[in-house]
C-alpha positions in Angstrom: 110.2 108.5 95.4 113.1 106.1 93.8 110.4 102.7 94.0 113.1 101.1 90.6 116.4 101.2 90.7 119.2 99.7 88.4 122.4 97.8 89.9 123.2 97.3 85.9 126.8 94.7 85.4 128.6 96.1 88.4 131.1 94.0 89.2 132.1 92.4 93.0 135.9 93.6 92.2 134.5 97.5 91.9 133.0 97.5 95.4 135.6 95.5 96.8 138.1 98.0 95.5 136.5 100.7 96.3 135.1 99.8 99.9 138.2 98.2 100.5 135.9 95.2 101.4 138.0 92.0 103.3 135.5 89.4 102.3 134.1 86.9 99.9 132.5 87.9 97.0 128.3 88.2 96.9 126.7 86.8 94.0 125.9 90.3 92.2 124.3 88.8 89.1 123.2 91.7 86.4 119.9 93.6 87.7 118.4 96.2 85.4 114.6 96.1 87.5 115.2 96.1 91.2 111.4 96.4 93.2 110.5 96.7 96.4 110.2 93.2 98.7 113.3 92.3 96.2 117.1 91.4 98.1 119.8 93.8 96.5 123.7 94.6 97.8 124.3 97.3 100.2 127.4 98.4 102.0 128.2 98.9 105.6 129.8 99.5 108.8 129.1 97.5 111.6 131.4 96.5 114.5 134.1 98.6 113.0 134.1 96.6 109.9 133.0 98.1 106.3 130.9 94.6 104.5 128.8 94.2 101.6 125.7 92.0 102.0 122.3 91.4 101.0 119.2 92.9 102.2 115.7 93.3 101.5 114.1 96.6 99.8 111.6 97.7 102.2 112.9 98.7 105.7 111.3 96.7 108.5 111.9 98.5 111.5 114.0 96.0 114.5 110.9 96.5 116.7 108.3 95.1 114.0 107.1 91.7 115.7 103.8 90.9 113.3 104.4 88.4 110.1 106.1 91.1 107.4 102.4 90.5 105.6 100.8 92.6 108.6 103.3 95.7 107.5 100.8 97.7 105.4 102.7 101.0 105.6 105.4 101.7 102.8 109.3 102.1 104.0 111.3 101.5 100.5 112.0 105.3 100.9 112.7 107.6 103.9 112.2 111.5 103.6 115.9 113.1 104.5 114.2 115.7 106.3 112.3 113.5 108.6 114.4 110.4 109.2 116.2 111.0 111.7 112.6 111.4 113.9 110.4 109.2 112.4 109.5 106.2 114.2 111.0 103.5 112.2 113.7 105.5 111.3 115.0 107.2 113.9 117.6 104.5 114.9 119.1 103.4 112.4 119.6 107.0 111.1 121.6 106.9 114.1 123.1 103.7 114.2 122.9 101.8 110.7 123.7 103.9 107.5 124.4 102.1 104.4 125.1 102.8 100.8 123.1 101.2 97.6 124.9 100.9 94.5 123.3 101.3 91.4 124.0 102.2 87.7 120.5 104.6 87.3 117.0 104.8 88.9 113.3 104.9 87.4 110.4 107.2 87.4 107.2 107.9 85.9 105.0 110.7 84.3 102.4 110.7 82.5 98.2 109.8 83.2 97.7 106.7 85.1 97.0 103.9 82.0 99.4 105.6 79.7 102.7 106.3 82.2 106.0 107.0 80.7 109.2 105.6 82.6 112.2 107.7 82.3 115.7 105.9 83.6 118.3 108.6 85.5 121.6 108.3 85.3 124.4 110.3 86.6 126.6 112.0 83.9 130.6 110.6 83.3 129.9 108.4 86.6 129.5 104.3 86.1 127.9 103.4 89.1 127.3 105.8 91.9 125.4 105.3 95.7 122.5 105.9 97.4 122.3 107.4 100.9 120.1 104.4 102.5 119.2 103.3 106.3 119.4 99.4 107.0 118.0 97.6 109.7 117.6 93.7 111.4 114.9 92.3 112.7 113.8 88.6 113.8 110.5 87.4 112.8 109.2 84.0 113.4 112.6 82.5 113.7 113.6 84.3 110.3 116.8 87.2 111.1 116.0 90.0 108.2 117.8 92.6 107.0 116.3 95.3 104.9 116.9 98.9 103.9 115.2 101.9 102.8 116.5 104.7 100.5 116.9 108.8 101.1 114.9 111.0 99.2 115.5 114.5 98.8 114.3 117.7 97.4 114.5 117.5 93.7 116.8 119.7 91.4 114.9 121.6 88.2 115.2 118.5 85.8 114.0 116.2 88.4 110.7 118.7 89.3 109.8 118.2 86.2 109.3 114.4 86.3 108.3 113.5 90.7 108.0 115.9 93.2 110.5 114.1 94.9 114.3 112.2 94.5 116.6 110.1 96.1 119.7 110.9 98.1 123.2 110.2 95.6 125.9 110.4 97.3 129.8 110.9 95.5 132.3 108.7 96.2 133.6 112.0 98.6 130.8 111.4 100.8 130.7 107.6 101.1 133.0 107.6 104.5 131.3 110.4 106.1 127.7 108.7 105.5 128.9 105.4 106.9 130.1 106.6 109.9 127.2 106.6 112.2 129.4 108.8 114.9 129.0 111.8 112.7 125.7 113.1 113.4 126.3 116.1 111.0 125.0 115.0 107.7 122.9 117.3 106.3 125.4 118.5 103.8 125.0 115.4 101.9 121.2 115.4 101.4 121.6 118.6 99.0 120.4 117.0 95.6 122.6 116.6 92.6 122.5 119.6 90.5 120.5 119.1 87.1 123.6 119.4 84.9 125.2 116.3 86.9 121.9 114.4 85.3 121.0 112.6 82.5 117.4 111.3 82.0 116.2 109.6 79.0 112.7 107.8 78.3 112.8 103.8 79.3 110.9 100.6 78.0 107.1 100.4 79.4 108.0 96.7 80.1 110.2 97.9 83.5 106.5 98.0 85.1 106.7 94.2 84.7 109.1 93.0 87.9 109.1 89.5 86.5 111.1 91.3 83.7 115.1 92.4 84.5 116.6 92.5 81.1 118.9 95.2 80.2 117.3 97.1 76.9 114.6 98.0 79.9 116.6 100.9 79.9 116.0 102.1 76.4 112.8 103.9 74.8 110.1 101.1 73.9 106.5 100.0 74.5 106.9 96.6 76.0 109.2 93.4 75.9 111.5 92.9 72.9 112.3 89.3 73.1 110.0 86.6 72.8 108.8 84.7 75.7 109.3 87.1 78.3 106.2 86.7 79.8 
C-alpha cells in the first residue's frame, strides 16, 4: 500500500530539466500530505509528447460511467503483478504509464487507536518517481484524469512495516516506463533494496489531510503550530 505520499519543495525547473518538458510551468505548491481523491503532478507521454499535468489520486477506469460517488472499490494502488490483467487496469498498463514525483512516502504500524507513521525516503536521492498508471474519463460533462500507483513486493526493511510497497523507479528507468511500446517491464518492479532506504518515525498529525505542513515529517504526537485545526 503507498495511501500518503510526499511531493516535499520540488521545484517546476527540476522536472522540466529532467523530462525535458516543452511547456508552462504547473503550479507545484509545497505538499508534505498528499491523500487519495487529492490532484497531484504526474509525468507522461501522450501523442509522442512527454507533459506534466495534474491528476486525481484514485484511478477511475475510462469505462466508469456512474457519478465518481458510486465507485466504492479502492484504485490509489495497483498490484505490479496483476495490472496488466485487471479490469481497470489492463489498458492503461498498456497504453498510459506515468511517473509520480515525490520526495518520501507514509506508512503505519502499530494497533489500530495507537498507529505509528513512519515517512520513507530514498537514501542520497532528492526526489525520485513512482511507477503509476493514469487514465481519462468523462463523467457528467466533467473530462478527469486520475492515476493509481505500483506496488511491489517489499524489501526486508519494508516487511517489517506493510506487507506491501510501492514501485520506485531511478531516473535509468524513467524512459523505459513511459514508453508504452515496451511491453517488457518487469525488470523495473523489483523493489529497492533495503540499504537504498531510509525510514524514520513521522508526526501522528499526517492522519489529519486538512494538515500539509512540512515538520509532518518528523517524530511527534500531533500538530505543532497553533490553529491547525
Amino acid at each position: 500500500m503507498c495511501g500518503r505520499y510526499a511531493l516535499g519543495k520540488l521545484e517546476w525547473w527540476i522536472l522540466q530539466e529532467t523530462f525535458k518538458l516543452q511547456q508552462g510551468a504547473l503550479n507545484m505548491e509545497p505538499r508534505w500530505n498528499i491523500a487519495p481523491t487529492q490532484r497531484a503532478p504526474i509525468i507522461r507521454r501522450e501523442d509522442g509528447r512527454t507533459e506534466a499535468v495534474m491528476a486525481r489520486w484514485g484511478l477511475v477506469p475510462y469505462f466508469w460511467q456512474k457519478p465518481l460517488k458510486d465507485m466504492k472499490y479502492s484504485t490509489f494502488n495497483a498490484k505490479s503483478e496483476t495490472a496488466d490483467t485487471a479490469p481497470s487496469f489492463r489498458v492503461p498498463f498498456q497504453t498510459r504509464r506515468c511517473i509520480i514525483p515525490a520526495v518520501g512516502f507514509y506508512e503505519w504500524t502499530g494497533p489500530k487507536g495507537a498507529k505509528q507513521p513512519h515517512f520513507i525516503t530514498v537514501k542520497d536521492q532528492d526526489w525520485f518517481g513512482f511507477a503509476g498508471l493514469w487514465d481519462r474519463v468523462e463523467i457528467e460533462g466533467e473530462t478527469i484524469e486520475s492515476f493509481t500507483i505500483l506496488t511491489t513486493q517489499p524489501n526486508a526493511a519494508m516487511a517489517a512495516i506493510h506487507t506491501r510497497m510501492p514501485v520506485i523507479l531511478g531516473p535509468e528507468d524513467f524512459e523505459a516506463w513511459t514508453d508504452t511500446d515496451n511491453l517488457e517491464v518487469e525488470t523495473l518492479f523489483k523493489g529497492l533494496p533495503s540499504e537504498a532506504m531510509v525510514i524514520r518515525e513521522a508526526n501522528k498529525a499526517v492522519g489529519n489531510v486538512r494538515i500539509d505542513e512540512d515538520w509532518l515529517i518528523e517524530p511527534g504526537d500531533g500538530p505543532q503550530r497553533v490553529g491547525l485545526i
